[in-house]
C-alpha positions as a Markdown table, in Angstrom:
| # | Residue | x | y | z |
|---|---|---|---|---|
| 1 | Unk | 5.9 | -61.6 | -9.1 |
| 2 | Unk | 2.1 | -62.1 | -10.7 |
| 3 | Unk | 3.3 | -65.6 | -11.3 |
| 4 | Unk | 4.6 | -66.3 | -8.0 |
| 5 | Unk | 1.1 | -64.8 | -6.4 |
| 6 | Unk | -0.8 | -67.0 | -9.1 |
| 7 | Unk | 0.9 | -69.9 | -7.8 |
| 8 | Unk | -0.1 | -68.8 | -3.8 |
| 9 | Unk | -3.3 | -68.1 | -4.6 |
| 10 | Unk | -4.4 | -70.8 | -7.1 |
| 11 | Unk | -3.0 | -73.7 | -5.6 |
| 12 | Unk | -5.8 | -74.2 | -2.9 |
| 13 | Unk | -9.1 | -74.9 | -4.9 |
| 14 | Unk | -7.9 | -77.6 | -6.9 |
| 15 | Unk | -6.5 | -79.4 | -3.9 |
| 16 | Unk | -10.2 | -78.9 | -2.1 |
| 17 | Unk | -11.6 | -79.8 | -5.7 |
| 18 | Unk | -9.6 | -83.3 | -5.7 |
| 19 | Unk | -10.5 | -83.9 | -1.7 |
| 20 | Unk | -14.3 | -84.1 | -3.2 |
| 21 | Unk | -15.6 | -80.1 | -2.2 |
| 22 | Unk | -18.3 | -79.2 | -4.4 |
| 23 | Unk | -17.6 | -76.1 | -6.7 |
| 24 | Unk | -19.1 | -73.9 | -4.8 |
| 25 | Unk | -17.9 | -74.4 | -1.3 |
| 26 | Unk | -15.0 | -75.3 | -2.7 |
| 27 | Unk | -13.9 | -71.4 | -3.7 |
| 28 | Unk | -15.7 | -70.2 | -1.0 |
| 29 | Unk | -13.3 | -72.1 | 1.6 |
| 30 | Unk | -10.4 | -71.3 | -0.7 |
| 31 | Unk | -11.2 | -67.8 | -1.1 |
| 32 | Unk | -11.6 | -67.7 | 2.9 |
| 33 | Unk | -8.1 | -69.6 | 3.6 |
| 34 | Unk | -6.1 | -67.4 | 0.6 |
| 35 | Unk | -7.5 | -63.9 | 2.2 |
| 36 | Unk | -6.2 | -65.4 | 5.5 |
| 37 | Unk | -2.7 | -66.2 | 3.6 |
| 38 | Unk | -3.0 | -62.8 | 2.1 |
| 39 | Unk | -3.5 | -60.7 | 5.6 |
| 40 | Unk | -0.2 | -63.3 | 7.4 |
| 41 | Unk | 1.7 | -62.2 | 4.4 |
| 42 | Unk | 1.0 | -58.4 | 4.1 |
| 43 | Unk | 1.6 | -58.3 | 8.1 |
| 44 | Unk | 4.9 | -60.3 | 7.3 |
| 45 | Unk | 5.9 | -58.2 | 4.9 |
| 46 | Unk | 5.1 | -55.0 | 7.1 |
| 47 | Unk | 7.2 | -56.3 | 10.0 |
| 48 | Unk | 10.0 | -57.4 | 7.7 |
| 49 | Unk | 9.8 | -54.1 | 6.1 |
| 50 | Unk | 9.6 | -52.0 | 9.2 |
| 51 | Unk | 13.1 | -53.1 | 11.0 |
| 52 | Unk | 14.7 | -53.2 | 7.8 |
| 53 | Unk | 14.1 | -50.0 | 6.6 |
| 54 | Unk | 14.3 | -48.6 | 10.7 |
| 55 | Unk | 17.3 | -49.9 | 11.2 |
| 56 | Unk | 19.0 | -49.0 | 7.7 |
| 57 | Unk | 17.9 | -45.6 | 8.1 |
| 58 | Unk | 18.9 | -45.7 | 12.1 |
| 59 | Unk | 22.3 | -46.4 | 11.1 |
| 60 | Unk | 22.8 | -44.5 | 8.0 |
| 61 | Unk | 21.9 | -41.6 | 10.5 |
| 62 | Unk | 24.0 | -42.1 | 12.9 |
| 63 | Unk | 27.1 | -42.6 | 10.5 |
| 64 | Unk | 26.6 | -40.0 | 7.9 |
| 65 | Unk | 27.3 | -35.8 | 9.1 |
| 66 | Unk | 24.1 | -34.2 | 8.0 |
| 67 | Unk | 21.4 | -34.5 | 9.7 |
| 68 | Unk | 18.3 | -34.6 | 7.3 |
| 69 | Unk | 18.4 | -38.2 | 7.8 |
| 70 | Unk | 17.8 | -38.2 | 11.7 |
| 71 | Unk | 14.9 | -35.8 | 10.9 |
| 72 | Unk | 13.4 | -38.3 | 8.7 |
| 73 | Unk | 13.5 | -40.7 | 11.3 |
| 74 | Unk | 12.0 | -38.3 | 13.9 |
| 75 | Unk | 9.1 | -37.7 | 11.1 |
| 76 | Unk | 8.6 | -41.4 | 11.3 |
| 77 | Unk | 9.1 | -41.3 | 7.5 |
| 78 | Unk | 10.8 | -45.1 | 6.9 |
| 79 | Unk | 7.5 | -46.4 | 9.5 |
| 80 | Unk | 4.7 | -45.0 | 7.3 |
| 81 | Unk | 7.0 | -46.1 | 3.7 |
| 82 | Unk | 6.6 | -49.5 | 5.4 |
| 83 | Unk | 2.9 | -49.4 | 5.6 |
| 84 | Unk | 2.8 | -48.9 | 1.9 |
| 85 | Unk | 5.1 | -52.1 | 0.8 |
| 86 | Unk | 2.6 | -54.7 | 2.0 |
| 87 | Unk | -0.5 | -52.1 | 0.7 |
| 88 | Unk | 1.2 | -52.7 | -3.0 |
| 89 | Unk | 1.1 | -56.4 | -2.0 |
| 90 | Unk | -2.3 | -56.2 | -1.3 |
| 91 | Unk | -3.2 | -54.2 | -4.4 |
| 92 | Unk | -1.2 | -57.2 | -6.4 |
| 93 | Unk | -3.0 | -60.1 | -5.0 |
| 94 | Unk | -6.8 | -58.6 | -4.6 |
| 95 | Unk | -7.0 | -59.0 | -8.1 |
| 96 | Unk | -6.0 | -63.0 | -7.9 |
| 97 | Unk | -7.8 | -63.7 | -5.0 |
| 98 | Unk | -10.8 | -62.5 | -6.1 |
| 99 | Unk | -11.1 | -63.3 | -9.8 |
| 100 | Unk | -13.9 | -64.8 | -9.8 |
| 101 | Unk | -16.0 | -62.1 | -8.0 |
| 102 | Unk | -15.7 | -59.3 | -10.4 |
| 103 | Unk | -17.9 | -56.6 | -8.0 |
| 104 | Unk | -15.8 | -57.8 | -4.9 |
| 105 | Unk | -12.8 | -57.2 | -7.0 |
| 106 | Unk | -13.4 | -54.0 | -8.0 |
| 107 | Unk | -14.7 | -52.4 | -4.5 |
| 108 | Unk | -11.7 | -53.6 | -3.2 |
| 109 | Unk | -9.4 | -52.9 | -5.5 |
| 110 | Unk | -10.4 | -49.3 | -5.2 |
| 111 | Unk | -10.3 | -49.2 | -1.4 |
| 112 | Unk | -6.5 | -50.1 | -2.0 |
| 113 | Unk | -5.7 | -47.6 | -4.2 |
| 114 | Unk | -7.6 | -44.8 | -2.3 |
| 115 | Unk | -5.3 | -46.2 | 0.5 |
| 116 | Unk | -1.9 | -46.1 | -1.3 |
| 117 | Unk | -2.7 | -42.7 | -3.1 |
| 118 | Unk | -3.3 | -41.4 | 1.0 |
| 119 | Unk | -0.5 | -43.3 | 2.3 |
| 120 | Unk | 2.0 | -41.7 | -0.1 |
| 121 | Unk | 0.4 | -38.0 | 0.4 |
| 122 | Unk | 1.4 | -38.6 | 4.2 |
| 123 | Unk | 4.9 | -39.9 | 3.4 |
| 124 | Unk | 5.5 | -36.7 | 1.3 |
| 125 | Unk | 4.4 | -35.1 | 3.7 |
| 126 | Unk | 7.2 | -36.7 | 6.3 |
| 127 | Unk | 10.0 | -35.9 | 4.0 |
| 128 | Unk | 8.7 | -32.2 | 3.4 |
| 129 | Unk | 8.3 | -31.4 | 7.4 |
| 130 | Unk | 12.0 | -33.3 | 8.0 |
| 131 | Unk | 13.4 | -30.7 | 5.3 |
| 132 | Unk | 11.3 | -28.1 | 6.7 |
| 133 | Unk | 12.9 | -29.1 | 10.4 |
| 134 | Unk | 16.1 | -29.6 | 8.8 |
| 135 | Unk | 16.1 | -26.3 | 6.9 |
| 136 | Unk | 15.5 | -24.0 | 10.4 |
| 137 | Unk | 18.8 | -25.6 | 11.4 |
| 138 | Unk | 20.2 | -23.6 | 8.9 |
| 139 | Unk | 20.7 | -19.9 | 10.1 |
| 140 | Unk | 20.6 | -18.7 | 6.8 |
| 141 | Unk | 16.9 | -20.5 | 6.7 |
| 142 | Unk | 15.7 | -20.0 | 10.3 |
| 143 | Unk | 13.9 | -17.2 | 9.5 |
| 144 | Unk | 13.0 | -17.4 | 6.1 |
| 145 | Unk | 8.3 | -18.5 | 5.7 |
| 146 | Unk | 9.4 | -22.3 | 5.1 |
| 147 | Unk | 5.7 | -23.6 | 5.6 |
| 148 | Unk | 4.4 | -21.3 | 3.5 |
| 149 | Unk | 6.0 | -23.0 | 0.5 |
| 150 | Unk | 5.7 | -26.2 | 2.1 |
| 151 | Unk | 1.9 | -26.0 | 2.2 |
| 152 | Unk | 1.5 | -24.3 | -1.1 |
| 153 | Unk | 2.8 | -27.3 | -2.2 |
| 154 | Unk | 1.2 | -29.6 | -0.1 |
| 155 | Unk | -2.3 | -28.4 | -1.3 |
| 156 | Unk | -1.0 | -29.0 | -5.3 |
| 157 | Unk | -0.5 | -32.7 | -4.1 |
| 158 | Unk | -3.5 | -33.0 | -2.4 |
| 159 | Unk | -5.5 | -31.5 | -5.2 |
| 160 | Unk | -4.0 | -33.9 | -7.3 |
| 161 | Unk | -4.2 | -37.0 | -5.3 |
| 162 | Unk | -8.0 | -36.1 | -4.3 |
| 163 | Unk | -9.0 | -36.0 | -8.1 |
| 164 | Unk | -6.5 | -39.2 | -8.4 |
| 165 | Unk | -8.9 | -40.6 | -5.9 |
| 166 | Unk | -12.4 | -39.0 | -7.5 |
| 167 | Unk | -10.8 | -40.7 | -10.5 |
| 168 | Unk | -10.7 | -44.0 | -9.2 |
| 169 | Unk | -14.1 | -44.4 | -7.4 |
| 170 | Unk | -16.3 | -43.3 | -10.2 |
| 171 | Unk | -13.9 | -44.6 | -13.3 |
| 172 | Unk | -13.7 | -40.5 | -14.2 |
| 173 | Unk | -10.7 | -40.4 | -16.5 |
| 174 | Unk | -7.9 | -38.0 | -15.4 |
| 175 | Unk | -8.0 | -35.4 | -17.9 |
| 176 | Unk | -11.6 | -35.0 | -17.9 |
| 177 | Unk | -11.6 | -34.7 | -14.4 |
| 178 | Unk | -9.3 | -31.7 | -14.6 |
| 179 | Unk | -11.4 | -30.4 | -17.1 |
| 180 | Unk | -14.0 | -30.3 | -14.7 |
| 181 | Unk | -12.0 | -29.4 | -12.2 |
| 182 | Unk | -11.2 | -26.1 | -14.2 |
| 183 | Unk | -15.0 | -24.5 | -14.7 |
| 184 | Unk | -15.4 | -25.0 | -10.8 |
| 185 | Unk | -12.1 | -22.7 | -10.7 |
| 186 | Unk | -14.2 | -19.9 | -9.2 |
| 187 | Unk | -15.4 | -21.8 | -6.6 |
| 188 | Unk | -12.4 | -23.4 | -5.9 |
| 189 | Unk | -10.4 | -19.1 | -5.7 |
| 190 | Unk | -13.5 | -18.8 | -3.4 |
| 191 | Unk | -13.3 | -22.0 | -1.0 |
| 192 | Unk | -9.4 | -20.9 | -1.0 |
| 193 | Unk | -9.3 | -17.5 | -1.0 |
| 194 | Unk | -7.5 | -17.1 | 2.3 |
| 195 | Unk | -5.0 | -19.4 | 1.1 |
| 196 | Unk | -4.1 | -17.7 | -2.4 |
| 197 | Unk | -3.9 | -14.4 | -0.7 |
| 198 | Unk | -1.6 | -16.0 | 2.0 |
| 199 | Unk | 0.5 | -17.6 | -0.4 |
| 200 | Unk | 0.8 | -14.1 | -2.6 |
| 201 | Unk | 1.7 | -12.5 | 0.9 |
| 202 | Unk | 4.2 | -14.9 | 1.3 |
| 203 | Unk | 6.2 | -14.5 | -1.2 |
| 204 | Unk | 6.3 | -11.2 | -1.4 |
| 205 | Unk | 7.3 | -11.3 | 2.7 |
| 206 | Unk | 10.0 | -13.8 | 1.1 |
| 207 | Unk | 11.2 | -11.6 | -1.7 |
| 208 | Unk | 11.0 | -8.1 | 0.3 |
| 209 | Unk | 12.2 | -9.2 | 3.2 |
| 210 | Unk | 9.4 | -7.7 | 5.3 |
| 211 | Unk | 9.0 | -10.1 | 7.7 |
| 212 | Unk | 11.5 | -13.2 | 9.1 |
| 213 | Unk | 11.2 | -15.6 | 12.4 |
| 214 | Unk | 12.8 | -13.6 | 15.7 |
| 215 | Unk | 12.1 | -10.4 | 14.4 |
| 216 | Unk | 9.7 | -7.8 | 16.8 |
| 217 | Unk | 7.0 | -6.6 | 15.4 |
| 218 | Unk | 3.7 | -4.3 | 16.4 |
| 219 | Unk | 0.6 | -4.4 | 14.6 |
| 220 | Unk | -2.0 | -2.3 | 16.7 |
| 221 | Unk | -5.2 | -3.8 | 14.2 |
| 222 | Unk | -4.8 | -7.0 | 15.6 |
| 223 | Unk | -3.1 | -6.0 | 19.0 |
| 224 | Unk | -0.1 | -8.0 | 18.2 |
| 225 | Unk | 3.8 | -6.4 | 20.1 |
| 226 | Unk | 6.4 | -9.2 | 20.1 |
| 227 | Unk | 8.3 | -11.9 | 18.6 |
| 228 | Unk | 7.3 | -13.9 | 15.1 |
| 229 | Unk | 7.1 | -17.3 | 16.3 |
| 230 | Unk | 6.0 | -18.8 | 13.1 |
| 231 | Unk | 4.9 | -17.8 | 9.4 |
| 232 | Unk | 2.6 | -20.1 | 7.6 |
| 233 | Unk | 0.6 | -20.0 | 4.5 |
| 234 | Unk | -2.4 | -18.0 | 6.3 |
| 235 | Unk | -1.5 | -17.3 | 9.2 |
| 236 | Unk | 1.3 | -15.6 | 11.6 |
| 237 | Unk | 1.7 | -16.0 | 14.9 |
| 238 | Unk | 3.3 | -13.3 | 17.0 |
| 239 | Unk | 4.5 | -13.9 | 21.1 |
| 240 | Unk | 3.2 | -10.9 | 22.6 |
| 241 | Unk | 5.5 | -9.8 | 25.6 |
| 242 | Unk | 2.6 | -11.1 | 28.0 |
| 243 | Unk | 3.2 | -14.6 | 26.6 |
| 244 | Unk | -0.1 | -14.4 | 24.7 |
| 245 | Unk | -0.3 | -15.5 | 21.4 |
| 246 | Unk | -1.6 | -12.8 | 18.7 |
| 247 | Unk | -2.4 | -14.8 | 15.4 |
| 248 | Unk | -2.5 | -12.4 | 11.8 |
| 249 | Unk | -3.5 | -13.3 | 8.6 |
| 250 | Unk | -0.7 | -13.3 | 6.0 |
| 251 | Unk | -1.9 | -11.3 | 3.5 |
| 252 | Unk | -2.4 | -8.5 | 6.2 |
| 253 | Unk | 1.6 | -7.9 | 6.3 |
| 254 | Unk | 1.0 | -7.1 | 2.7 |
| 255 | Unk | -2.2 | -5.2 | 2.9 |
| 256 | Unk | -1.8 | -3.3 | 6.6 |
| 257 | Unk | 1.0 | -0.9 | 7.8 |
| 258 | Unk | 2.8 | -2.8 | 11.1 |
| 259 | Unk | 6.0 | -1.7 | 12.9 |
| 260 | Unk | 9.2 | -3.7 | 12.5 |
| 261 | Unk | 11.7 | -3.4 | 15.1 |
| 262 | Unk | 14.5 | -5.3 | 13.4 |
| 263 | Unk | 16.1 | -2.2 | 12.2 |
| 264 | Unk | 16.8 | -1.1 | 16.1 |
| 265 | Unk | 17.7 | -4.5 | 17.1 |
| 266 | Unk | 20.5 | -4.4 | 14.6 |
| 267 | Unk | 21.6 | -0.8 | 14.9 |
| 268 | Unk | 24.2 | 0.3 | 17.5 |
| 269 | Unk | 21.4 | 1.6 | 20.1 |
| 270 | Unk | 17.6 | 1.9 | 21.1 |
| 271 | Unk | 16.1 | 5.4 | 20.1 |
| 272 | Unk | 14.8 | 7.0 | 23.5 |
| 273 | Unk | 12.3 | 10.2 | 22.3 |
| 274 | Unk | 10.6 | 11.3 | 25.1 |
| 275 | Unk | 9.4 | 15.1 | 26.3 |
| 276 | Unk | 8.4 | 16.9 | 29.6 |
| 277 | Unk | 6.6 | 19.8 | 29.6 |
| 278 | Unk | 8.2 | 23.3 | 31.3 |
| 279 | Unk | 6.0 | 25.7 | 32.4 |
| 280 | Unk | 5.9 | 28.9 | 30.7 |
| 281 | Unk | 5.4 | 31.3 | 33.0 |
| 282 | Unk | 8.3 | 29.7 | 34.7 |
| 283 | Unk | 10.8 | 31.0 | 32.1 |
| 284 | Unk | 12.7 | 33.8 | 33.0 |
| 285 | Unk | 16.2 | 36.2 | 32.4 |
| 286 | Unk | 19.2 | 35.3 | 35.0 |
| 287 | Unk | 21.1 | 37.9 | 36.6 |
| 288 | Unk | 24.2 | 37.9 | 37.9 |
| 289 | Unk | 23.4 | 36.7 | 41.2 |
| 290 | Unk | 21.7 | 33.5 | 39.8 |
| 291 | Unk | 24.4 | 32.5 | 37.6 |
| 292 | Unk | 26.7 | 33.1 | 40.3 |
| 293 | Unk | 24.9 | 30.1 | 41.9 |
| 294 | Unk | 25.1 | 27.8 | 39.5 |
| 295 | Unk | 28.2 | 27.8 | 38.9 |
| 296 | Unk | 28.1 | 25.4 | 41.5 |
| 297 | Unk | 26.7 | 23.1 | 39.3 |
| 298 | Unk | 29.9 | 21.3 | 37.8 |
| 299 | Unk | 28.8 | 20.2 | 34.3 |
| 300 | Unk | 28.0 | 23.7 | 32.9 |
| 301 | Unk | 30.5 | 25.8 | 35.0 |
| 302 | Unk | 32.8 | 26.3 | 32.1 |
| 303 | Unk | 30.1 | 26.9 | 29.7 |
| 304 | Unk | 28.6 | 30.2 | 32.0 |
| 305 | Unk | 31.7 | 32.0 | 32.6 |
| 306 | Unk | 32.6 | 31.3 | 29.1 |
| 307 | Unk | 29.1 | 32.8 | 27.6 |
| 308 | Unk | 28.9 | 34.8 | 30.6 |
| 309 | Unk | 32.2 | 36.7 | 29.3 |
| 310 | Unk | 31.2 | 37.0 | 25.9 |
| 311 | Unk | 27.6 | 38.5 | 26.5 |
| 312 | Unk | 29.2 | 41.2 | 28.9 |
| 313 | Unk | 31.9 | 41.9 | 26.3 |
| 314 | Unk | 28.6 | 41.6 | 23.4 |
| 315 | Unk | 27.0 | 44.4 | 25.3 |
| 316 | Unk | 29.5 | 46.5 | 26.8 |
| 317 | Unk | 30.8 | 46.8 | 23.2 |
| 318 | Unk | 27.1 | 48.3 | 22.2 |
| 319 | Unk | 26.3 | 50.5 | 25.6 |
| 320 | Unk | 23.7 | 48.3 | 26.4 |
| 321 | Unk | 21.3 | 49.5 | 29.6 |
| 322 | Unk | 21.3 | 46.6 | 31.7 |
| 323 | Unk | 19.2 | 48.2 | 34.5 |
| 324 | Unk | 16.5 | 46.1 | 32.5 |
| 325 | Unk | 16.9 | 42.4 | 32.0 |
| 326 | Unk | 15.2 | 42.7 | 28.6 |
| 327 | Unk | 18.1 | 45.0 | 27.0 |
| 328 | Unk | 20.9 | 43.1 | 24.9 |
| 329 | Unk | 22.1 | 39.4 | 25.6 |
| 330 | Unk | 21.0 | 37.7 | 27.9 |
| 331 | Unk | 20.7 | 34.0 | 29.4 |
| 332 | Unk | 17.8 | 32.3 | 30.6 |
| 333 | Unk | 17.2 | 29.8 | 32.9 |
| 334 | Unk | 15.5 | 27.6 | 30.3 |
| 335 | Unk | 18.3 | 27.7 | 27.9 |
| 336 | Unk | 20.9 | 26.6 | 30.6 |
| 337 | Unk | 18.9 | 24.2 | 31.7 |
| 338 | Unk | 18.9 | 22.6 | 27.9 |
| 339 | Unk | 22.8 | 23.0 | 28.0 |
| 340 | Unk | 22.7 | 20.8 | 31.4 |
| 341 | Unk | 20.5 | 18.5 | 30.1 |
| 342 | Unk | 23.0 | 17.7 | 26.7 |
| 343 | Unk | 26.3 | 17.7 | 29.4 |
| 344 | Unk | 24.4 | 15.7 | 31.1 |
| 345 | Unk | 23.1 | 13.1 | 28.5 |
| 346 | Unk | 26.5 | 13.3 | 26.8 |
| 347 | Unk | 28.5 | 12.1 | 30.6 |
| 348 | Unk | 25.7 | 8.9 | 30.8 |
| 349 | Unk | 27.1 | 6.0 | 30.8 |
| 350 | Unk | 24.2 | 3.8 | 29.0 |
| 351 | Unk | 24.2 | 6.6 | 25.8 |
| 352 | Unk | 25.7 | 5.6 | 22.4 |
| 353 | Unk | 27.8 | 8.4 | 21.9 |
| 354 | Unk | 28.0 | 8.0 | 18.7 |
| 355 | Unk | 24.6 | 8.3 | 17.5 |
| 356 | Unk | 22.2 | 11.5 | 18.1 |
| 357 | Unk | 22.3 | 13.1 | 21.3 |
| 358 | Unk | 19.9 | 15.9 | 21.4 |
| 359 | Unk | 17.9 | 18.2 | 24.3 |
| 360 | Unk | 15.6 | 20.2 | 22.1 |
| 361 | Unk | 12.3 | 22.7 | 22.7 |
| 362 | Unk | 9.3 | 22.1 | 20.5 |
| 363 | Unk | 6.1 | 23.9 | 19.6 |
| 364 | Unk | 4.8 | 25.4 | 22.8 |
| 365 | Unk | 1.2 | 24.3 | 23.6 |
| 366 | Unk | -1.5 | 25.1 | 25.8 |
| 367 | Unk | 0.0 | 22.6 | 28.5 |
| 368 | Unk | 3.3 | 24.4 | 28.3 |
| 369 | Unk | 7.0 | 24.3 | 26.8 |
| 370 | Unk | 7.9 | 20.7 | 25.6 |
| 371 | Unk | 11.6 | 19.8 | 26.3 |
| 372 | Unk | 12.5 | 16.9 | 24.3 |
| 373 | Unk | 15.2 | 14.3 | 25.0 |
| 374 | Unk | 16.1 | 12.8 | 21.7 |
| 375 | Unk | 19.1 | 9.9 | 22.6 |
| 376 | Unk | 19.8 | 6.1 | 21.6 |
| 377 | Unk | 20.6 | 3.8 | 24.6 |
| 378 | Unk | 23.8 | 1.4 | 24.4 |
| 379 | Unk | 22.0 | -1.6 | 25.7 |
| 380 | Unk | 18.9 | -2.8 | 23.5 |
| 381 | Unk | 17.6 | -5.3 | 25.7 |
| 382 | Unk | 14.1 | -4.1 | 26.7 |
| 383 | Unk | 14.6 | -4.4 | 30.5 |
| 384 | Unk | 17.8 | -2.2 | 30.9 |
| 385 | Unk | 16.5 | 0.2 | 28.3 |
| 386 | Unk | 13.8 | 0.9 | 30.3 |
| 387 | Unk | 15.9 | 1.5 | 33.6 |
| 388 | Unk | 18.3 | 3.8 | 31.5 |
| 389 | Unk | 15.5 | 5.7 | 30.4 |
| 390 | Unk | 13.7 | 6.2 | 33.5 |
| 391 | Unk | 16.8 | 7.1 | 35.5 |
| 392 | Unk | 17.3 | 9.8 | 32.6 |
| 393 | Unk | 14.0 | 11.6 | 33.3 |
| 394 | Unk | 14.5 | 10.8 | 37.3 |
| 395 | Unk | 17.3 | 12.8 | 37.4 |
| 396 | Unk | 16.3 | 16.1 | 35.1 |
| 397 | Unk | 12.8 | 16.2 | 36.5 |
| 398 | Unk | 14.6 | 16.4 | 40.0 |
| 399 | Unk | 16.9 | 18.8 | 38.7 |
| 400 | Unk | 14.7 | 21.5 | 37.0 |
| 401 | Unk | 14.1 | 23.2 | 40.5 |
| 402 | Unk | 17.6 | 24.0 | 40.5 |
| 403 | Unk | 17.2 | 25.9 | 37.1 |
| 404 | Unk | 14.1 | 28.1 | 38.8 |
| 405 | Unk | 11.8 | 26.3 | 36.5 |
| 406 | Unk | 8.3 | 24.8 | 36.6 |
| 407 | Unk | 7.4 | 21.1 | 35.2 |
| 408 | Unk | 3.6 | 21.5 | 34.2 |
| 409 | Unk | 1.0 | 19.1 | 35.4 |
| 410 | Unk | -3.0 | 19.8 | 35.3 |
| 411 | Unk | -4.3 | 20.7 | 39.3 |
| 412 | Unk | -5.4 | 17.4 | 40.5 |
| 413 | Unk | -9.1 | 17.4 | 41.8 |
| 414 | Unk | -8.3 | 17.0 | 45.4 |
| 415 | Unk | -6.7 | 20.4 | 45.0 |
| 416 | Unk | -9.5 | 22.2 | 43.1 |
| 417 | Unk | -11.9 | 21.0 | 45.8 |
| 418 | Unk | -9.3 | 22.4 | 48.4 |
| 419 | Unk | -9.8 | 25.9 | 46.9 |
């Protein structure tokens, strides 16, 4: 090939020498006309290059079955490979054309090089974001950090083709550059300190599974609630449910506690844990008369006639005085409201029935009795959770007047005024 471009190149200043040109003006013209010959032929070359390596690729992706190749033609890979074939032409015939200007030759030269060494960073680059789209085809990759590992190594090459470049311009040899390179290491951790931690977060989000694309996640620090969208090498971006976007850094999943919802998503039901607060002096011992009433309430009619039999017979069997409510067994309006509650939680339609169902009374407070639902709704979707929840607490909060029982709520101020 150095022949053939020797021949090109060479062949115009003894043809101006024999038409009489003077030295001088004689390689300036020929240097003039052969940089001309040189810029037709690298644009040839480009064009040539271009549809051939288009169109091969174009059809090799339409006949083969994967489709890594159609991604490398969406990355425009085979376009910017054809901007480096006529760049090596170049870089072949700079040295030809300008042999007899050694400064000329040298500047240029290096521009070349500096061009080729960035040319085929960005190329890499192509093929790396085509496997990177290819590879979140791929359910068992859709949600793993690809860019991450893709950047990681991405900043290798570009350390490398930055001293390859240092190199070039000031005639540093390689290994001495990397020597250098090495005692500015602490600067280097420092500039990219972000990105070492990142990259450490990442692969331990990789290994440990803490994190993938899709799942729900809540970070309060950084006022993130919703979807991953993306995980890079410093940063991830969350969806919140208002459409914002929340960005975190990626060593914080590492370093931080956050909430990952992926465990609900992919269990049988959504946990619903919510209280209301009785008021105590509310609470009371039913007589006869008032669970004669509600036995008129269907879902515990059973359940009073069957206790209500076995407390007579408990405290007939003892002589217990009943002419005071506070002698022997008794039921109280509190605890048959908590067995109406779990017949009624266990008849819902939207409950997983075969998770916890639970109605249970915790720690009295200052504010009253808590009465705790503790249930897992079938549907998981956020929407309908919410409506089976709500129509949960609709319905006991209308029914604890039945029960002769208080919900507590502070006196609001239009009523304190009032007295």
């Amino acid at each position: 090939m150095l022949n053939l471009l020797d021949k090109i190149f060479n062949f115009l200043y003894p043809l101006f020498r024999h038409w009489g040109m003077s030295r001088n003006f004689a390689s300036y013209i020929s240097l003039i006309f052969n940089i001309a010959i040189m810029v037709a032929l690298a644009y040839a070359i480009y064009y040539v290059a271009k549809f051939v390596l288009v169109t091969l690729t174009a059809i090799f992706a339409q006949r083969t079955k994967t489709k890594f190749d159609d991604y490398l033609v969406h990355n425009k890979t085979t376009k910017y490979t054809a901007y480096l074939i006529p760049f090596f032409f170049i870089y072949k015939a700079v040295p030809i054309i300008l042999d007899k200007y050694e400064y000329w030759e040298s500047l240029f030269g290096k521009i070349v090089g500096i061009y080729i060494v960035l040319i085929s960073l960005w190329i890499i680059r192509t093929i790396f974001n085509a496997l990177r789209d290819y590879l979140k085809q791929k359910p068992e990759y859709s949600d793993k950090p690809i860019d991450s590992f893709i950047q990681v190594i991405m900043i290798v090459l570009w350390i490398f083709g930055v001293a390859m470049i240092i190199s070039t311009l000031f005639g540093i040899k390689r290994g001495e550059l990397l020597t250098i390179l090495g005692t500015l290491s602490a600067i280097i951790i420092l500039i990219f300190r972000d990105t070492i931690l990142g990259f450490v977060s990442s692969v331990q989000v990789a290994i440990n599974d803490m994190v993938r694309i899709g799942d729900w996640i809540t970070m309060d620090k950084f006022g993130a609630d919703g979807d991953v969208i993306e995980i890079n090498l410093t940063t991830v971006k969350v969806r919140n449910f208002d459409n914002t976007i929340t960005t975190i850094p990626t060593y914080a999943l590492s370093s931080d506690s956050f909430q990952n919802w992926r465990g609900m998503q992919n269990s049988e039901g959504r946990r619903i844990k919510r209280h209301i607060l009785i008021k105590s002096s509310s609470i009371r011992f039913l007589n006869n008369d008032d669970l004669n009433h509600m036995k008129g309430i269907q879902l515990i009619t059973s359940y009073i006639e069957t206790r209500q039999a076995e407390i007579e017979k408990y405290n007939a069997h003892r002589g217990i005085d009943k002419s005071l409510s506070l002698n022997g067994r008794n039921m109280t309006n509190l605890g048959l409201f908590r067995k109406y509650i779990m017949q009624y939680l266990l008849d819902h339609p939207g409950l997983n029935k075969n998770m916890h169902i639970m109605c249970r009374q915790l720690q009295s407070t200052a504010h009253g009795v808590p009465l705790e639902i503790y249930v897992f709704s079938s549907d998981k979707r956020w929407a309908n959770y919410e409506y089976i929840m709500s129509d949960i607490f609709d319905h006991i909060m209308a029914a604890v007047i039945y029960f002769d029982l208080e919900i507590f709520e502070l006196p609001s101020q239009i009523g304190v005024l009032n007295r």
